[in-house]
C-alpha positions as CSV (number, residue, x, y, z in Angstrom):
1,X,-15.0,6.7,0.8
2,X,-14.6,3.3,-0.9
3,X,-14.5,3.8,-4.5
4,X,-17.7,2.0,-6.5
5,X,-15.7,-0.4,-8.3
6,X,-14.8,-1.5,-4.5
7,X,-18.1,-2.1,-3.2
8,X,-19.0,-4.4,-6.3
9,X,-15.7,-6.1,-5.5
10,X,-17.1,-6.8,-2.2
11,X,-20.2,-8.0,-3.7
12,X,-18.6,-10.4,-5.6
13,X,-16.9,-11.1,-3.1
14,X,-19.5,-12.2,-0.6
15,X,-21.3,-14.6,-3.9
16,X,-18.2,-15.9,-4.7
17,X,-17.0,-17.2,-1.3
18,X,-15.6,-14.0,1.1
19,X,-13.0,-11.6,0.8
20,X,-10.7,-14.7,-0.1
21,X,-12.2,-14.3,-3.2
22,X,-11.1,-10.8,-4.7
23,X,-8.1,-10.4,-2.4
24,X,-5.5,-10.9,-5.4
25,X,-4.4,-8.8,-8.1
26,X,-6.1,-9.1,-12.1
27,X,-4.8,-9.5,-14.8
28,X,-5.5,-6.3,-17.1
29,X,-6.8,-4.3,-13.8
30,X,-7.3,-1.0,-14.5
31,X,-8.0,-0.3,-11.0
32,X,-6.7,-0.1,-8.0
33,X,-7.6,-3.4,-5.7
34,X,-10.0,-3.3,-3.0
35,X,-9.4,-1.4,0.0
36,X,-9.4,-3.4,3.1
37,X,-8.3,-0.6,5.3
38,X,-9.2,3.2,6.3
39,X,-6.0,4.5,4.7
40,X,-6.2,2.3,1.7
41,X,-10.0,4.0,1.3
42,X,-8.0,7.5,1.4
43,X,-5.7,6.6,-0.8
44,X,-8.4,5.6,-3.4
45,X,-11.0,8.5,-2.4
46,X,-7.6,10.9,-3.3
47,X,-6.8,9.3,-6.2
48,X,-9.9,9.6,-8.0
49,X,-10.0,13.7,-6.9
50,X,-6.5,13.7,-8.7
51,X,-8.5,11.9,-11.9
52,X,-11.0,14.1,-11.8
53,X,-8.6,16.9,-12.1
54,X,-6.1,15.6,-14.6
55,X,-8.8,15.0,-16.9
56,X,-10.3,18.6,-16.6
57,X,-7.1,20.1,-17.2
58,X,-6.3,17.5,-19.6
59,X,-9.7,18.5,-22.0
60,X,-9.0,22.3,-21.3
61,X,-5.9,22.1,-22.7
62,X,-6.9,20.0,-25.6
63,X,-9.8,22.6,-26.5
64,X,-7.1,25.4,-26.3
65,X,-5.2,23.9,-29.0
66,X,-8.0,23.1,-31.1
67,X,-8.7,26.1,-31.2
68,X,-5.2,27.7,-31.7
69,X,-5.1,25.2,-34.8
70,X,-8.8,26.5,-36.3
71,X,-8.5,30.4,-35.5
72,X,-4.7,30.8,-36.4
73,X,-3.4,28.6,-38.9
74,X,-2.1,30.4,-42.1
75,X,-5.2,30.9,-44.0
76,X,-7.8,31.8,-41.2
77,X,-5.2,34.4,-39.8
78,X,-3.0,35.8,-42.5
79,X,-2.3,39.3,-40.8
80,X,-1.1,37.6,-37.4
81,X,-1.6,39.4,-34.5
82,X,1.0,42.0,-32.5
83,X,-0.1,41.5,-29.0
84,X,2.5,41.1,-26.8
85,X,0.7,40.6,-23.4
86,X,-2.7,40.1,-21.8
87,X,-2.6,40.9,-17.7
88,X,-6.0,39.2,-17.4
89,X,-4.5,35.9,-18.5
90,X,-1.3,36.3,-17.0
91,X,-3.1,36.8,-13.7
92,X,-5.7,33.6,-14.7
93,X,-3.0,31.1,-15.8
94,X,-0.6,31.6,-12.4
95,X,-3.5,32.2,-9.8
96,X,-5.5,28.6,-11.0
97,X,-2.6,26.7,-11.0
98,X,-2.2,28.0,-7.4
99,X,-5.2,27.2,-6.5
100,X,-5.4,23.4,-8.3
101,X,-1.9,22.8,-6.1
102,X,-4.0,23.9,-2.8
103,X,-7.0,22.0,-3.2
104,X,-4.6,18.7,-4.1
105,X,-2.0,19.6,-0.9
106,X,-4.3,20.0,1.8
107,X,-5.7,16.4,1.4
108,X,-2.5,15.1,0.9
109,X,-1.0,16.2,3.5
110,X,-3.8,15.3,5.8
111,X,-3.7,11.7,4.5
112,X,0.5,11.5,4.6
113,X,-0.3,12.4,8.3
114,X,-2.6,9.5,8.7
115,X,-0.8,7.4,7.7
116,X,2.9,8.3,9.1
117,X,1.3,8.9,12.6
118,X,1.2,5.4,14.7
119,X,-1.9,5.6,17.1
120,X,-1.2,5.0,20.8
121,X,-3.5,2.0,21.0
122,X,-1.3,-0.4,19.1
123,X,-2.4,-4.2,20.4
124,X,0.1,-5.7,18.3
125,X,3.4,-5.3,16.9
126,X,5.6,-7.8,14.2
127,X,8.8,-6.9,13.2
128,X,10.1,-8.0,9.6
129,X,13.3,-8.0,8.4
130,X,14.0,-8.3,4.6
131,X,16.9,-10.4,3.3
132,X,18.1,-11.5,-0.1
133,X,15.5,-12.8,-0.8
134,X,12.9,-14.2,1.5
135,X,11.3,-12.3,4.6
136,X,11.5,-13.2,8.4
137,X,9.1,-12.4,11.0
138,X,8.8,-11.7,15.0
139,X,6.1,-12.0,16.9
140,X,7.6,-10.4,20.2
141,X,4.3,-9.8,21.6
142,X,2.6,-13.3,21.9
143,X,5.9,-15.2,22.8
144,X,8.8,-13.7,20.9
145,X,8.8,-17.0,17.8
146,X,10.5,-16.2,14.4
147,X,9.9,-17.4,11.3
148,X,11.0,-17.3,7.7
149,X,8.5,-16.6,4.3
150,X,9.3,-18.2,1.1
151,X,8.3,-17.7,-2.5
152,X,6.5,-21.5,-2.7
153,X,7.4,-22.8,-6.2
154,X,5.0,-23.2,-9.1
155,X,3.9,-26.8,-8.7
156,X,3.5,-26.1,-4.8
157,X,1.3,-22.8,-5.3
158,X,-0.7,-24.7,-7.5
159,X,-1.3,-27.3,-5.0
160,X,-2.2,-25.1,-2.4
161,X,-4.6,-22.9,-4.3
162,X,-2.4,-19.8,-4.4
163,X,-0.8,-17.2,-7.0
164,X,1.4,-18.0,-8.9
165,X,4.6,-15.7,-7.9
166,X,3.0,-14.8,-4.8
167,X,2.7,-17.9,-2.6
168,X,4.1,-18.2,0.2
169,X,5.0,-21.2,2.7
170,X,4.2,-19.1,5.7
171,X,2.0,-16.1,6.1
172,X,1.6,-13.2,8.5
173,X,-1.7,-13.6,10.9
174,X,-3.0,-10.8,12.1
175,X,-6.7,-10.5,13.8
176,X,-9.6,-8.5,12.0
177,X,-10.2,-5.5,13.5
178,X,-7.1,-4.8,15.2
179,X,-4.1,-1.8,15.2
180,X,-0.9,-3.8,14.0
181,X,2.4,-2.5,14.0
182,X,4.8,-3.7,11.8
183,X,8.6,-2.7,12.5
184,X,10.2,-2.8,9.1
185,X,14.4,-3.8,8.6
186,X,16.6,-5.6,6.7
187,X,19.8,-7.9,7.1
188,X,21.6,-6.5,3.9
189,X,20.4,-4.5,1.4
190,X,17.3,-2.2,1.2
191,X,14.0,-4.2,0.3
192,X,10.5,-2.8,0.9
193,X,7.8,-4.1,2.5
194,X,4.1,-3.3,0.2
195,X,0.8,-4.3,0.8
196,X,-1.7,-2.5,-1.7
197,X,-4.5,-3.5,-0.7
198,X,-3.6,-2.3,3.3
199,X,-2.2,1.0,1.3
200,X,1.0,0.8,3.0
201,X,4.4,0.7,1.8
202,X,8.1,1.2,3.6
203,X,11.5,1.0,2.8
204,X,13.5,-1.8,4.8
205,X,16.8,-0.2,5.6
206,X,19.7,-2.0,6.9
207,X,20.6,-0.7,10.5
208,X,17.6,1.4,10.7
209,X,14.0,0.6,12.5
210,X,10.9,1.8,9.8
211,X,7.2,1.3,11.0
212,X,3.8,1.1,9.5
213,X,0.6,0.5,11.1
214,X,-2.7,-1.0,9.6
215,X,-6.3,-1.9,10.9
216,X,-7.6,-4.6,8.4
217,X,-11.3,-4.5,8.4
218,X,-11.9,-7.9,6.3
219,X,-11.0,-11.6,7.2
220,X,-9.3,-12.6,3.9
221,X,-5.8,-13.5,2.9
222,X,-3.6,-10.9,0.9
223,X,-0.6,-10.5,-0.8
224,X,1.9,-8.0,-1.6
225,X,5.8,-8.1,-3.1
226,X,9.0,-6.2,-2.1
227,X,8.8,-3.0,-4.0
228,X,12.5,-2.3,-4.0
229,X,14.8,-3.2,-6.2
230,X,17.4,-5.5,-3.9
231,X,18.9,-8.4,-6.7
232,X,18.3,-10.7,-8.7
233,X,15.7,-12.6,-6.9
234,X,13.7,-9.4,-6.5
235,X,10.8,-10.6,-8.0
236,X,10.4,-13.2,-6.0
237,X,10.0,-12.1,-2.5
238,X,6.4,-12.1,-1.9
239,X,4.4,-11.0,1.1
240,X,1.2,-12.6,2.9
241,X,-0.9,-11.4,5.3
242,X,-4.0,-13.6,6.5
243,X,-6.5,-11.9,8.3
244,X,-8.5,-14.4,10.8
245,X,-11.0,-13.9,13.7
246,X,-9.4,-13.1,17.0
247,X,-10.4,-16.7,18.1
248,X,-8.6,-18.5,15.5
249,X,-5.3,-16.1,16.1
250,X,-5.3,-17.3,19.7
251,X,-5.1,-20.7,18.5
252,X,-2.6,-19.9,15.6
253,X,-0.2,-18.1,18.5
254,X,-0.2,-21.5,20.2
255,X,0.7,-23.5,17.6
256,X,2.6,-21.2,16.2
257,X,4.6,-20.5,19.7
258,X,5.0,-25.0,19.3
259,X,6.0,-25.1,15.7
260,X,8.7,-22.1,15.3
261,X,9.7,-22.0,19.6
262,X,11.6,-18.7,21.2
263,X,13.9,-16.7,19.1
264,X,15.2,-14.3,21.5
265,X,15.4,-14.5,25.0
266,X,14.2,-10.7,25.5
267,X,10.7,-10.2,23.9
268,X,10.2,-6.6,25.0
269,X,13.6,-5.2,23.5
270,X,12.7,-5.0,19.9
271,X,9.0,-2.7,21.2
272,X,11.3,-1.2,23.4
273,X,13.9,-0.3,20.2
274,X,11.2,0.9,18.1
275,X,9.6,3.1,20.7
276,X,13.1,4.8,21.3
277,X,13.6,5.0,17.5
278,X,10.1,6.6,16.6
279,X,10.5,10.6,16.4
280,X,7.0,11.9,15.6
């Protein structure tokens, strides 16, 4: 379920000009952002149950002490007691925790499933490798082009209308509504490729295929960073997806197979790698 906060983010959202609109993070958020995917709803939906928890144990615990601190300080208690066990609670305090670490596994579980297992009716699939420190991308279904992603500097984001620290010269298109795959590397050190509001995150490992999948519901542009420490220019690897209609990612494929040409003369070998490399 999509958390409240979300649903008045999309509110805004449609008043203040589309998901374009609240697709970034805020400064001082409390909250997570909005979901714009299925698993990014579960992640939320799990998160709050986990609140909701923390807190009850949190105050429980809180009124225990209290009330160790009223009923047996010094002068409330002077003849302090000689108990030296209680079954009852011994049984109490190890059965609940049991039972709190149940009720929080199962859903886990079942969401760390969702998430890890790739669906069979992928219609696309990128592959990104992560290098110190920019990002490239390949597009081996719609032509097999590459292209690099750059942090844009300050004066440039401004001028474009983007974060600062998270603009970039070229994003990821993907269409709305659609099961991507993205095959996740790197070309020297480990990086990590994070988009929170997709809820998806994965290590890029040198010599070693990763993979994600997403289903972005909202047309919208979002960002995300590398999440793994990788240098001194860390910070400043920054990640953008833009989501468009499936019309206008036909027309970005051919303009994008003009502007950045073939990379590699065998499209089908890198969803041919990853199929042999997935072990599910």
């Amino acid at each position: 379920m999509r958390t409240s906060l979300g649903r008045l983010a999309l509110l805004a959202a449609s008043v203040l000009g589309g998901p374009a609109a609240w697709a970034l993070p805020e400064n001082w958020g409390i909250n997570f952002q909005p979901a714009a995917t299925v698993a990014a709803d579960g992640i939320h939906s799990f998160h709050e149950m986990l609140l909701y928890i923390i807190t009850a144990v949190t105050l429980f615990v809180l009124a225990l002490l209290i009330i160790v601190m009223v009923r047996f300080n010094r002068r409330a208690n002077p003849v302090p007691s000689k108990t030296t066990h209680n079954t009852l609670i011994e049984v109490v305090w190890t059965v609940v925790p049991v039972v709190i670490l149940v009720v929080i596994a199962i859903p886990s579980f079942k969401l760390l499933y969702a998430n890890e297992r790739i669906p069979p009716d992928i219609a696309l699939t990128i592959k990104a490798i992560g290098k110190q420190w920019s990002w490239t991308y390949e597009y081996p279904d719609n032509g097999n082009f590459t292209f690099d992603v750059n942090m844009l500097p300050d004066d440039q984001a401004k001028a474009t209308g983007q974060p600062r620290l998270l603009a970039v010269d070229n994003f990821v298109v993907v269409p709305v509504d659609t099961k991507v795959r993205i095959i996740v590397t790197a070309a020297d050190v480990i990086h990590s490729w994070a988009m929170p509001q997709f809820g998806k995150k994965i290590d890029a490992v040198p010599g070693r295929l990763n993979e994600l999948w997403f289903e972005a519901r909202e047309v919208g542009t979002y960002y995300g960073q590398c999440s793994e420490l990788c240098g001194a220019n860390h910070a400043f690897m920054p990640i953008g997806v833009k989501v468009v209609t499936k019309d206008e990612y036909t027309a970005w494929v051919a303009q994008a197979q003009q502007q950045f040409g073939e990379a590699n003369p065998a499209p089908s070998s890198v969803a041919a790698t990853a199929a042999a490399s997935t072990t599910r």
